[in-house]
C-alpha atoms as one frame of an Amber mdcrd trajectory, in Angstrom:
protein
 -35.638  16.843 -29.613 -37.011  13.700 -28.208 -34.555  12.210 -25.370 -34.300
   9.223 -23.315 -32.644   9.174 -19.933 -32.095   5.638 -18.581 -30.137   4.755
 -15.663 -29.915   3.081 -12.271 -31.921   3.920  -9.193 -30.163   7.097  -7.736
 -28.211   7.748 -11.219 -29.518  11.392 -10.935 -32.217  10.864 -14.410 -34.907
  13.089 -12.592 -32.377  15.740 -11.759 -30.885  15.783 -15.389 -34.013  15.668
 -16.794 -35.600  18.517 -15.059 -31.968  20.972 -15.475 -32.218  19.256 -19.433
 -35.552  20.815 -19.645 -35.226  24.496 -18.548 -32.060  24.311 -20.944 -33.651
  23.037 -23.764 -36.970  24.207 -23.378 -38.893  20.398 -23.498 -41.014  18.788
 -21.037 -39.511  16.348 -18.773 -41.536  13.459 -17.383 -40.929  10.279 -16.071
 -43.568   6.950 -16.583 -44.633   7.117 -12.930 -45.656  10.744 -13.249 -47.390
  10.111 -16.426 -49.440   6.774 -14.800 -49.967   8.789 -11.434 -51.971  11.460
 -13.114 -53.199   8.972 -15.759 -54.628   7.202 -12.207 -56.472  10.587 -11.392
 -58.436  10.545 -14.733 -61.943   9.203 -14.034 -61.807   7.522 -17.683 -61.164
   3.472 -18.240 -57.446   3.752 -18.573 -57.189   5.940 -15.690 -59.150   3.089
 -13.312 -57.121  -0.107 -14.854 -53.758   2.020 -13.558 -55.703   3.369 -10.587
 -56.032  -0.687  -9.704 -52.787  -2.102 -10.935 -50.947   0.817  -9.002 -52.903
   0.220  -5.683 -51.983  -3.635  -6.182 -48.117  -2.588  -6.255 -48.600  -4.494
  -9.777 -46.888  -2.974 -13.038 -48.295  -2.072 -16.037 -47.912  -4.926 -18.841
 -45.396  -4.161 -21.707 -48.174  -3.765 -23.995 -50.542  -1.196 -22.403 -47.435
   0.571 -20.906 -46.574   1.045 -24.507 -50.111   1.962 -25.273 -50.445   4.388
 -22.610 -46.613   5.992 -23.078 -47.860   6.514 -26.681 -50.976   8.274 -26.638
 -49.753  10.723 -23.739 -47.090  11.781 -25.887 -49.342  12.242 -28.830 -50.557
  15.157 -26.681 -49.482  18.829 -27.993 -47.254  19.480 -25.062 -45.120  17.028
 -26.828 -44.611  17.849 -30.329 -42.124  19.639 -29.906 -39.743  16.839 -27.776
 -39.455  15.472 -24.915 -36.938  14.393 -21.988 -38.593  10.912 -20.791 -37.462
   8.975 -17.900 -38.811   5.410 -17.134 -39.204   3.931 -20.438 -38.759   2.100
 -22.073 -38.049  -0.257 -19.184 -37.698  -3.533 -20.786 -36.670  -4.631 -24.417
 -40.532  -5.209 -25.682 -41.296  -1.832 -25.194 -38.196  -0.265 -26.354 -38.605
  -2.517 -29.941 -41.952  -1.329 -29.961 -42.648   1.718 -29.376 -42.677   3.954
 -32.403 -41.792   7.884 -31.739 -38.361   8.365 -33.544 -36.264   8.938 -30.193
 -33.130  10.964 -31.202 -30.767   9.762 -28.439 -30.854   7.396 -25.305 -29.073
   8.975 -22.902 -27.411   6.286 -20.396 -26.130   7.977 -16.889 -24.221   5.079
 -15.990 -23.188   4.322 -12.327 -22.045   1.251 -10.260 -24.429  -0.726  -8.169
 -22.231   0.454  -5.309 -23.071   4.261  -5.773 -26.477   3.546  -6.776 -27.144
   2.073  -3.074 -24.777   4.623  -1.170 -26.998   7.522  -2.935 -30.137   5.920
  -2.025 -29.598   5.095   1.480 -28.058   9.127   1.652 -31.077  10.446   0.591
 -33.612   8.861   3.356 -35.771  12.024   3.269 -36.728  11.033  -0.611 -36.778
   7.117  -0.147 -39.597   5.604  -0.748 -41.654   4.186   2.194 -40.683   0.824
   1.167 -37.029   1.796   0.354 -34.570  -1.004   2.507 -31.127  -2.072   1.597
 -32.887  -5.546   0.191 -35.543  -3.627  -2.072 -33.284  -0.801  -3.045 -31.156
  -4.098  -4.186 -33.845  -5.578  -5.827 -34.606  -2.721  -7.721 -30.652  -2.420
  -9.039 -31.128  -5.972  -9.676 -34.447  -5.756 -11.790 -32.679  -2.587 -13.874
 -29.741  -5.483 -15.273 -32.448  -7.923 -16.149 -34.879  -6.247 -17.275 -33.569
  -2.570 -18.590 -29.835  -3.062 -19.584 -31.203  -5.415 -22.618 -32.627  -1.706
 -23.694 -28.955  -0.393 -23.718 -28.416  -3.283 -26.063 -31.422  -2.458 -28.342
 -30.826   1.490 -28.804 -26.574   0.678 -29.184 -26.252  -0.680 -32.439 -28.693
   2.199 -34.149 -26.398   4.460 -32.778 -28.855   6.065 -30.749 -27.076   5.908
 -27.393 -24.788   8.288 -25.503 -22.778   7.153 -22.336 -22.571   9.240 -19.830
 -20.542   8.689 -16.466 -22.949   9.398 -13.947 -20.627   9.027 -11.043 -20.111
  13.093 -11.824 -20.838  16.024  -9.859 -24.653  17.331 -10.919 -22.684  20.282
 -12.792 -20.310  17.756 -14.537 -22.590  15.370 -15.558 -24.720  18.497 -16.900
 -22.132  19.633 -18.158 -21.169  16.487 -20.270 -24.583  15.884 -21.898 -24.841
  19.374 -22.837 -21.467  18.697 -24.572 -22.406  15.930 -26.310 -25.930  17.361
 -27.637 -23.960  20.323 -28.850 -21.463  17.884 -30.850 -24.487  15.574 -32.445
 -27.392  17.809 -32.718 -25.996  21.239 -32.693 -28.055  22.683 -30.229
């Protein structure tokens, strides 16, 4: 099963993802982990995200895509996935080509997307204030709720109310796998 979990900052993807993947028995991974180890890789591709990365920069649409692509072409893959982080904007969600069989949207207000961040200080990133945690809620209407849009209308996409416990939200997407993919 290839899944997509998209969501707000703080809308609990990298939890869901990892409890998905013990239950389902698929790697989870998220585009940052993917270009941070990509970064390690003393090849070309490792050294253009090694310098766009240190740069605070991100990746263009097109080698994002690239990149996204030929790390799932890897055998740890074949089997499915649980991917968090992409597709991030519209381009790369009409272009990327792996046959996703649902988009999993944990959906979540802006308020509760900035109350969890601020609660969990000890995970914040270093650069994590009130304004950037806002600009990053604000860059995930413009640039990733188009995406919702995209994967809607091929009936790809499963709503899922984020605002949940960790169990209940679990809970829920288990649910609806079970009811459209028998699992």
């Amino acid at each position: 099963m290839k899944l997509i979990l998209i969501g707000m900052p703080g809308s609990g993807k990298s939890t869901q993802g990892n409890l998905l993947s013990k239950e389902l028995n698929i790697p989870y991974l998220s585009t940052g982990d993917i270009f941070r180890t990509l970064s390690k890789e003393p090849t070309p591709t490792g050294r253009y995200i090694k310098e766009i990365i240190d740069k605070g920069s991100l990746i263009p649409d097109d080698k994002t895509i690239q990149i996204v692509t030929e790390y799932l072409s890897r055998s740890d893959y074949k089997d499915g996935y649980i991917l968090d982080g992409f597709p991030r904007t519209s381009i790369q969600a009409m272009n990327f080509k792996d046959n996703i069989d649902y988009v999993l949207y944990l959906s979540i207000d802006d308020v509760e997307s900035l109350n969890r961040l601020l609660k969990r200080q000890d995970k914040l990133r270093q650069d994590d204030t009130v304004n950037t945690i806002k600009k990053r809620i604000e860059i995930f209407h413009k640039q990733t709720q188009p995406v919702l849009d995209f994967y809607k209308p091929k009936g790809l996409l499963q709503i899922v109310d984020g605002s949940k416990s960790i169990e209940g939200i679990h809970q829920v997407i288990i649910d609806i796998l079970k009811n459209i993919h028998e699992i």
